[in-house]
C-alpha positions, 0 to 999 in steps of 0.5 A: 168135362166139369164146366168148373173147369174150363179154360178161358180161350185165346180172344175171350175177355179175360173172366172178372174177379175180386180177390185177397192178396200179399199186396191187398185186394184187388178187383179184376179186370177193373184195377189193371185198365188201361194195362197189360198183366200177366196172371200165373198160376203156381201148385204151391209155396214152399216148393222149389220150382215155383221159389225160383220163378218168384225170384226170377220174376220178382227181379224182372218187374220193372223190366215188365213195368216199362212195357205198361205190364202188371204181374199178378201170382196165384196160388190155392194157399193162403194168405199167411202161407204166401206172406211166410214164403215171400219173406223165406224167398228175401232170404234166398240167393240163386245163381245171381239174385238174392235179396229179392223182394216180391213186390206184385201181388199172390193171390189167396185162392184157397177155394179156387174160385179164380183158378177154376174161372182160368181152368187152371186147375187140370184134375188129371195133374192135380185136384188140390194145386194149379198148374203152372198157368200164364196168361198174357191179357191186354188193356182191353182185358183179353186174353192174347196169349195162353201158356202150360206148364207141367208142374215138374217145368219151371217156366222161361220168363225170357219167352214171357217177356217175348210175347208182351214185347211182339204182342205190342209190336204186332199191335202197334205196327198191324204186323206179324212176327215170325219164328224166333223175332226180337225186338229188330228183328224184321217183321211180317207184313199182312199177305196180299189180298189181290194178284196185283199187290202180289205182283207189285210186291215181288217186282218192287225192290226199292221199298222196305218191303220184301218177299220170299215169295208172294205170300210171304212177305217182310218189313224192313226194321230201321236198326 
């Protein structure tokens, strides 16, 4: 495979650009320190599926601002492309959203050099447009979540915003979330290390802690 195309890895440092876009240049990983950002890929402007995922995250971003997290868009068209279809998308109402205003920043890539740093451009989709790429990148720059898409799929942003929201929290309480978690959900304690904290841990029923079995074992959420 063409080295111009490999993919960056869940736990490598997300790779440094600098780049022009609709809200000035930016240098990366240098500009975000300290933030988490999500950077996505779309094929092009002025097709369908990516207009709705620009409103749809355009319409999120404080949501994702009071999670200490960046949006950064990117796309191989230009910068006047991107600038006439975030004006176009202003005039646009679906289902609820209208009047959306894209706020974050879209990257003019028409060379490909950032797509092709994140491998976001896969030739057996296309040789011309990126694919619908996401990834999650934490305030030490590296890369925690990676996410595809086909390009005919729009994305769920509910499950994006998932991720930040159980990344932080396995982050912050050193545990694991399981199938489905929510913010309240109970959370997955780190399994035993010894046959006698297995034992304590499954003969204990006073604690927050409890097991299904010895290896499997929850944390209790003050609701």
């Amino acid at each position: 495979m063409d080295e111009n195309f490999r993919m960056p890895l869940i736990g490598d440092k997300a790779p440094e650009f600098k780049a022009v876009t609709t809200q000035g240049n930016i240098s990366f990983p240098e500009d975000y320190k300290g933030k988490w950002v999500i950077l996505f890929s779309h094929p092009a402007d002025f097709t369908p599926v990516c207009t709705t995922e620009f409103m749809t995250f355009a319409s999120m971003i404080e949501e994702f601002k009071s999670l200490n997290t960046e949006l950064i868009g990117l796309s191989v068209d230009s910068l006047y492309a991107h600038i006439a279809w975030l004006r176009k998308i202003q005039d646009l109402k679906w289902k609820n959203l209208e009047n959306i205003n894209v706020t974050f920043p879209l990257i003019e890539d028409i060379r490909m050099d950032v797509a092709k740093k994140y491998g976001m451009i896969q030739p057996n989709a296309s040789n011309t447009q990126a694919v619908r790429a996401v990834f999650v990148i934490d305030p030490e720059g590296v890369i925690r979540t990676i996410l595809y898409y086909p390009l005919s799929t729009g994305r769920n942003f509910d499950e994006i915003k998932r991720i930040i929201l159980a990344l932080q929290k396995a982050d912050k309480d050193s545990c694991a979330t399981p199938a489905d978690w929510r913010p309240g959900d109970d959370v997955i304690v780190p399994t035993a290390g010894s046959c006698g904290v297995a034992k304590q841990r499954m003969e204990d029923k006073s604690g927050d802690i409890y097991c299904l079995d010895w290896f499997m074992c929850f944390r209790k959420e003050k609701k």
